[in-house]
C-alpha positions as CSV (number, residue, x, y, z in Angstrom):
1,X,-30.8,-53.0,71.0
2,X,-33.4,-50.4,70.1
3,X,-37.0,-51.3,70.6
4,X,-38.9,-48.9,68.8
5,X,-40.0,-48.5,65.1
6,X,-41.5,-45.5,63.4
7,X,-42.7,-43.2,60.2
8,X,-40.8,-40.2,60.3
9,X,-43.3,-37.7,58.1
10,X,-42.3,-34.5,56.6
11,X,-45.1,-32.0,57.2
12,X,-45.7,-29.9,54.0
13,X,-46.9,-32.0,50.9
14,X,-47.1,-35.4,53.1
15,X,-49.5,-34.3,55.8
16,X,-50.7,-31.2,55.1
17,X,-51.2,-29.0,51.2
18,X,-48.5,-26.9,50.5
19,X,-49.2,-23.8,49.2
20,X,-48.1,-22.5,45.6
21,X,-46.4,-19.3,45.6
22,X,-44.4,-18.1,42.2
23,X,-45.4,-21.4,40.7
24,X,-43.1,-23.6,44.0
25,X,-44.7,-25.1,46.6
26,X,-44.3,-23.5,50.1
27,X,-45.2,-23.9,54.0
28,X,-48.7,-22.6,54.6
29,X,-47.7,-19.2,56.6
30,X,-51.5,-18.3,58.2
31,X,-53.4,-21.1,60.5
32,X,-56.0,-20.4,57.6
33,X,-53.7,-21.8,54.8
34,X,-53.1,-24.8,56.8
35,X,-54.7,-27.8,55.6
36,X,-54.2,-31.9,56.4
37,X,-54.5,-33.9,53.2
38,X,-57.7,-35.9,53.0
39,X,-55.9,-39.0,54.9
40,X,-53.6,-38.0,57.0
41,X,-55.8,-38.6,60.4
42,X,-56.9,-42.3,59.2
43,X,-53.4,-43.5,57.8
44,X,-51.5,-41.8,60.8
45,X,-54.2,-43.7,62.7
46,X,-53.1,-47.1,61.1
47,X,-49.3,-46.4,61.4
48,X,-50.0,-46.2,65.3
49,X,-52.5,-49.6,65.5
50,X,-49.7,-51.7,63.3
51,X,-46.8,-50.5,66.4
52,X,-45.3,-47.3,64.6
53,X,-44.3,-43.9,66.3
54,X,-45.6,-41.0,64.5
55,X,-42.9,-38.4,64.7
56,X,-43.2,-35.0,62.1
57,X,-39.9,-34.3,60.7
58,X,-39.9,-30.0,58.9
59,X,-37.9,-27.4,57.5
60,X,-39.4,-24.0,59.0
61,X,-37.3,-21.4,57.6
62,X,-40.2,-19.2,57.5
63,X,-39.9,-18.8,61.0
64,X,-36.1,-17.1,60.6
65,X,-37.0,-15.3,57.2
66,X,-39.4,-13.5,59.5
67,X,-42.2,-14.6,56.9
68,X,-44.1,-16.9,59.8
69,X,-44.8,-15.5,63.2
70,X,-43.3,-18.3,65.7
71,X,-46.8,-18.3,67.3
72,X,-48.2,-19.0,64.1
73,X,-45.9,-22.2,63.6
74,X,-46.9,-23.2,67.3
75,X,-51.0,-23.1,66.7
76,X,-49.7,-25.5,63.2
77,X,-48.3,-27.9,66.0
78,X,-50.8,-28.2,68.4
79,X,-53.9,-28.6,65.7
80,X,-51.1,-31.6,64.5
81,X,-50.7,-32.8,67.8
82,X,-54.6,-32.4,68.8
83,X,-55.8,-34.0,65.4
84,X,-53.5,-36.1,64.2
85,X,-51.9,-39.3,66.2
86,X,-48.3,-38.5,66.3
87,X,-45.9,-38.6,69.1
88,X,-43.8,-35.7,68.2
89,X,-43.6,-32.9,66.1
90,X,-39.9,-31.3,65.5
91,X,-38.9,-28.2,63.5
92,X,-36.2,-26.9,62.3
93,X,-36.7,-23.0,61.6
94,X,-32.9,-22.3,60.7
95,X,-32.2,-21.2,56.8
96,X,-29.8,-22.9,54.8
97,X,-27.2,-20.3,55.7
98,X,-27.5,-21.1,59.2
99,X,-25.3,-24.4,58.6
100,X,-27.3,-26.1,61.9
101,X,-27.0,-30.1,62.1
102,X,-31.0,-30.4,62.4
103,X,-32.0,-28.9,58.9
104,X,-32.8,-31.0,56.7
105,X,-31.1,-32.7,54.3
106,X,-28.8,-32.9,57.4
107,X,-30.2,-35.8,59.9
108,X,-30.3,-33.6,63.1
109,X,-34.1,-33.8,64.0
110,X,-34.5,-37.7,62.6
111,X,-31.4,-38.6,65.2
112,X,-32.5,-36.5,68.6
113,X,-36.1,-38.3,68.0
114,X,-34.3,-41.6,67.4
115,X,-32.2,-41.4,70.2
116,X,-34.7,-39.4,72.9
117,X,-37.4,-42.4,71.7
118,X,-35.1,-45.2,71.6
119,X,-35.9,-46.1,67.5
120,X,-34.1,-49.2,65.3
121,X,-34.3,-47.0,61.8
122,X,-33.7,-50.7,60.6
123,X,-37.4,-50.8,61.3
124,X,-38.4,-47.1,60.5
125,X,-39.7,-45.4,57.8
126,X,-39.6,-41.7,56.3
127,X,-42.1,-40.4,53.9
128,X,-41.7,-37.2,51.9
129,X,-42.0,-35.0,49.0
130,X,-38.0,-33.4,47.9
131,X,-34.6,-34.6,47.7
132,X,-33.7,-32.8,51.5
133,X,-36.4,-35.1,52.8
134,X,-34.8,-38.4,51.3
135,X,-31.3,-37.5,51.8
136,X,-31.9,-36.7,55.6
137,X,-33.7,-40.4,55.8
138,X,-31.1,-42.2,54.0
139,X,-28.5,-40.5,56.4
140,X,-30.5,-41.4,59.1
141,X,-30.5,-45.7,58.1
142,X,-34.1,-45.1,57.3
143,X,-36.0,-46.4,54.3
144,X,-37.4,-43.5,52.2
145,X,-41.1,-42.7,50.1
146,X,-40.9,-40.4,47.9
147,X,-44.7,-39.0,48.0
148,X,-44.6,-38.1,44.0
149,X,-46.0,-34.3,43.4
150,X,-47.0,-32.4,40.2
151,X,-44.0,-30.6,41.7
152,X,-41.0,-32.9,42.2
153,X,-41.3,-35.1,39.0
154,X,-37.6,-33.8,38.4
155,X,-36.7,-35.8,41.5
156,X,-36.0,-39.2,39.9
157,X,-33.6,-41.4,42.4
158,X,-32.1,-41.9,46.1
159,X,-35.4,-43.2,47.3
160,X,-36.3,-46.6,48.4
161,X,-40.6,-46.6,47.1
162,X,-42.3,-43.7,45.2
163,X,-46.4,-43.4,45.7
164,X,-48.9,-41.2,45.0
165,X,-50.0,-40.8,48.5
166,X,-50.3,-41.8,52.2
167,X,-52.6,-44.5,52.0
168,X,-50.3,-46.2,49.2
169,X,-47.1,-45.6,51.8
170,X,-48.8,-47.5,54.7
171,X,-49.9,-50.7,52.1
172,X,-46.3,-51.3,51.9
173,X,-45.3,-50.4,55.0
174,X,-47.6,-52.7,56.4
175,X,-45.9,-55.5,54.3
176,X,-42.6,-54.8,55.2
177,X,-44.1,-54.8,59.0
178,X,-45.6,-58.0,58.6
179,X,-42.2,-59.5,56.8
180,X,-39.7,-58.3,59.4
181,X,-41.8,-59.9,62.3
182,X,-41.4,-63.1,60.3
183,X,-38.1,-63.0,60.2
């Protein structure tokens, strides 16, 4: 049986601003552009105090589009890692053409993380802010918050919860937590 429980993030538009280009949001491409949201540390904080792994969960295509220096992507990671409490942070910087099994909405990075950190998604969460992020969560067994955007009001099933932020994700998350040790 799989000991473990924990919040799968997506990193643009859950833990960090996304940038607006042409009028869509986008992956911050410069260490200057990148930017947590106001709660990330704290709630990522209280995720790890109520027994959750903290493991970030993105689409990089950047990376391959040859619009953000691999480098550039790595500094991203390590001010994540060296600010934020999470236990992992996993990319995927394959395009769509690519086809590859970790791009999300395909499961690939949720599973490796599950299985490399021994996680029950009975217990496990996955916040984020489009349809590939909630279809690669659902796939995975996870429960799904949609974190609702200015941008993805279009986006109107297939997840479990829909909040307005972090801080309204771990409130219920919390509950849940609370209820399943009950049970």
């Amino acid at each position: 049986m799989k000991k473990n429980k924990a919040i799968f993030l997506d990193r643009d538009g859950v833990i960090n601003e996304v940038i607006m280009r042409d009028n869509k949001p986008a992956s911050p491409r410069k260490i200057e552009e990148f930017r947590f949201v106001p709660e990330a540390e704290d709630v990522l904080k209280k995720f790890k105090e109520i027994g959750f792994l903290n493991i970030i969960v993105s689409n990089q295509p950047d990376v391959s589009r040859g619009l953000l220096k691999p480098e550039d992507l790595e500094k991203m990671n390590k001010i994540i890692e060296e600010k934020l409490a999470v236990d992992e942070v996993k990319n995927c910087i394959h395009d769509d053409i690519d086809g590859c099994y970790c791009r999300k909405p395909k499961p690939g990075m949720i599973l490796e993380a599950a299985e490399k950190w021994d996680i029950d998604p009975e217990k496990s969460f996955l916040i984020g802010d489009n349809w590939k992020d909630i279809e690669a969560g659902k796939a995975a067994g996870l429960k799904t918050f949609l974190i609702r955007k200015d941008y993805n009001k279009e986006l109107k099933k297939g997840y479990d919860f829909e909040v307005a932020n972090l801080k309204e994700a771990f409130q219920i998350i919390k509950s849940a937590s609370r209820r399943m040790k009950e049970e």
